[in-house]
C-alpha positions in Angstrom: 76.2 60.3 94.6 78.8 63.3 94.1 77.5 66.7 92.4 74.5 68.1 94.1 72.4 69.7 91.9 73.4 73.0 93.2 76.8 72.6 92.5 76.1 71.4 89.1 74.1 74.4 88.6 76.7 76.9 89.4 79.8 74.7 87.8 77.6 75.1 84.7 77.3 78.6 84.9 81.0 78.9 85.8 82.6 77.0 82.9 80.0 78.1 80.2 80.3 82.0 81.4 84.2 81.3 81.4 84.5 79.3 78.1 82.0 81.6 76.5 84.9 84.9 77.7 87.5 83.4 76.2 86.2 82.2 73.3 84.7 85.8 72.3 88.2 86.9 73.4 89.9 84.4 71.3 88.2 85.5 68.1 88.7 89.3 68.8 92.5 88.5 68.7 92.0 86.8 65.2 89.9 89.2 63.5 91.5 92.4 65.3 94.8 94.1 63.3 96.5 94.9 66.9 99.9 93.4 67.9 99.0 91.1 70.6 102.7 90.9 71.6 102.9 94.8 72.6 99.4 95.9 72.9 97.3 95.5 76.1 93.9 93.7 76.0 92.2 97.1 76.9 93.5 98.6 73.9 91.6 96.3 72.1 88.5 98.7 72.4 90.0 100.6 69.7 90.3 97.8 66.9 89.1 98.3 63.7 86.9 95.2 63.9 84.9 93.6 66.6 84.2 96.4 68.8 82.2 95.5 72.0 83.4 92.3 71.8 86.3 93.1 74.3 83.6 94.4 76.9 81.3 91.5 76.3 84.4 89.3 77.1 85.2 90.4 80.3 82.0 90.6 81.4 81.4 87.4 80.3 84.3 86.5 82.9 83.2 88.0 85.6 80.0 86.5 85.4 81.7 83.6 85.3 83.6 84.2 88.5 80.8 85.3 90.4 79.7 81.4 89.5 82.6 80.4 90.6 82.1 82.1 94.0 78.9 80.3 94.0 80.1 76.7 93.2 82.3 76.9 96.0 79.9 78.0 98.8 77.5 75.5 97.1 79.8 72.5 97.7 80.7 73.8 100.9 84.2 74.6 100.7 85.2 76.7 103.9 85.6 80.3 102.8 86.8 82.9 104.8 84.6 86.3 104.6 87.9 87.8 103.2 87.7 85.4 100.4 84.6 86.3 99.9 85.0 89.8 99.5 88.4 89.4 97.4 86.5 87.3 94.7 83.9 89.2 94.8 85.9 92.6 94.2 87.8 90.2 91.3 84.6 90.0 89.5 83.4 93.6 89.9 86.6 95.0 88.8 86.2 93.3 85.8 83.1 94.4 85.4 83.7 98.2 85.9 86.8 97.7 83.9 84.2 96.2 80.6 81.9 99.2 81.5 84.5 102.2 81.6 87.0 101.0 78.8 90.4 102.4 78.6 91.2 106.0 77.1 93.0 106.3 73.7 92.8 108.7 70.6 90.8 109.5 68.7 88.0 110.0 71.5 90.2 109.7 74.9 88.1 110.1 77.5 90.6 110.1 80.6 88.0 109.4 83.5 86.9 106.4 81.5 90.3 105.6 81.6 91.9 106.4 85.0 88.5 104.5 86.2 89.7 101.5 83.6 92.9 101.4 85.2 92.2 101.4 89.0 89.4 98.4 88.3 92.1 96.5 86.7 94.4 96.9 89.4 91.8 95.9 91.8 91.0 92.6 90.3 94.9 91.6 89.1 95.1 92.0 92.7 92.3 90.4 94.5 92.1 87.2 92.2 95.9 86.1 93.8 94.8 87.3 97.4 91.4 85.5 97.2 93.8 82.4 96.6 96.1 83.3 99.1 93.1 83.4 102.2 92.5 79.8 101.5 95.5 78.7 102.3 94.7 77.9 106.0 91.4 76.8 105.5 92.7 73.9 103.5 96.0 73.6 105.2 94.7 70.1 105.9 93.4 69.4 102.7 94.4 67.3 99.9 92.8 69.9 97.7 95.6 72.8 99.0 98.1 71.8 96.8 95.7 72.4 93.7 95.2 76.1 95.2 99.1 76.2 95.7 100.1 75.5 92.5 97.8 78.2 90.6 98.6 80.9 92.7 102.7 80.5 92.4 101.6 81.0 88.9 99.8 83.4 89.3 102.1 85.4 91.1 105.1 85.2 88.9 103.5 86.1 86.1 101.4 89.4 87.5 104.8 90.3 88.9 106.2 90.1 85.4 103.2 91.9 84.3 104.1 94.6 86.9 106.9 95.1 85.5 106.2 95.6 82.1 103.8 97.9 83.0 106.0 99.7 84.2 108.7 99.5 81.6 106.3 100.9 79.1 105.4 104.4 81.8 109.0 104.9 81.8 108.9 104.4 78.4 106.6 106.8 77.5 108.1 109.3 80.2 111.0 109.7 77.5 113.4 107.4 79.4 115.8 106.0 76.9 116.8 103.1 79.0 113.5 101.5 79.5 112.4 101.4 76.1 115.1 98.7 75.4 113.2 96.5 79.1 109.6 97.5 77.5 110.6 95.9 74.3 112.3 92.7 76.4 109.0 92.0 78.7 106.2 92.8 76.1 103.2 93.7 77.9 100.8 92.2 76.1 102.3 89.0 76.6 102.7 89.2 79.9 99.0 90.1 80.3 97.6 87.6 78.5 100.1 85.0 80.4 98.5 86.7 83.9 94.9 86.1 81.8 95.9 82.2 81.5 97.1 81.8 84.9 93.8 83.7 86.1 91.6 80.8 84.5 93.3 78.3 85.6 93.3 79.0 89.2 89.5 79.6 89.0 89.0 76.2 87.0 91.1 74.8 90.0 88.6 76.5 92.8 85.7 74.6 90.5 87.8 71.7 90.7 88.2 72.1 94.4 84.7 72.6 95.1 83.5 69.6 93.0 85.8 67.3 94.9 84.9 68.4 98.2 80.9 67.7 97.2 81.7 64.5 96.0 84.0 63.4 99.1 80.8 64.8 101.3 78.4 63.0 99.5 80.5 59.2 100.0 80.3 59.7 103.7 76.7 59.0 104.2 77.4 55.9 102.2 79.8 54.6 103.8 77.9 55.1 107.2 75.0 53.3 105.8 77.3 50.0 105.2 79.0 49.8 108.3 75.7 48.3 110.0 75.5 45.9 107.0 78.6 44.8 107.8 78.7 44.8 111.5 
């Protein structure tokens, strides 16, 4: 039978650590007063209600993704060390970025933040590229297509989430022009669209890695009828 017990194990820790993250995150958005078109998720740490919960969210996530990591080499998908490392990096920077939350009055703190920042970089970053160093592993895979479909996701919406980024530092450098782009690719929905696209690619590596442990486990059972049937 599919599912070994290890991969049931870590697929258990993955999609409860996961759900559990955006549940938490879910109800911070409901009982928060912040604008969740134009405000960032690490702004969040300043709402008037809820506080902590943002941390506990992301960690929450990256615990999951460690699982994640874990399901995969349980199943025995063939991971690159780069992959390795890029997930891995993913789930730290999320969990630097819960530890050292991002600066804003009343009590900035701009280490905290500049530290915030670079850990978020890191993981937008490594998530897409973890993604991208399976590609030739499973080039002759069904399972590839699953991988390729995330990550075009993925990728179009981090690039729009680069840009709005980047609308709003021009913005706040007092450049007219950009305030107009700011307010036409709102960064806080483009981040929460690059959050979606996040889960969903690692729900599809979970996904990947269950298959490939249940195709494993029908191949001793189909050698054991071929005598039979002989």
């Amino acid at each position: 039978m599919g599912n070994s017990r290890g991969v049931r194990i870590w697929r258990l820790a993955a999609l409860a650590a996961i759900a559990w993250g955006m549940f938490t995150i879910t109800v911070l958005h409901i009982i928060s007063s912040r604008n969740p078109v134009y405000d960032t998720l690490s702004s969040y740490i300043i709402t008037d209600r809820g506080q902590g919960m943002l941390g506990a969210s992301v960690l929450s996530l990256a615990i999951g993704s460690l699982a994640v990591l874990g399901t995969l080499v349980a199943a025995g998908v063939p991971l690159p060390r780069t992959t390795r490392v890029l997930l891995t990096l993913w789930s730290l920077g999320l969990a630097t970025a819960a530890v050292f939350p991002a600066s804003y009055p009343p009590n900035p703190n701009p280490l905290s933040g500049d530290i915030h920042m670079y850990s978020c970089l890191v993981a937008f970053t490594s998530l897409p590229g973890a993604a991208i160093t399976l590609l030739d592993p499973l080039r002759d895979s069904p399972y590839r297509a699953i991988v390729v479909r995330w990550l075009r996701l993925g990728v179009v919406v981090l690039g729009l989430f680069g840009l709005s980024f980047l609308f709003v530092r021009l913005d706040e450098a007092g450049i007219a022009p950009f305030h107009v782009l700011a307010d036409a690719v709102p960064i806080g929905v483009t981040q929460r669209l690059m959050l979606i696209a996040d889960v969903l690619l690692l729900l599809g590596l979970v996904r990947i890695a269950v298959r490939t442990d249940a195709a494993k486990a029908l191949v001793p059972a189909v050698s054991q009828l071929e005598p039979e049937r002989s």
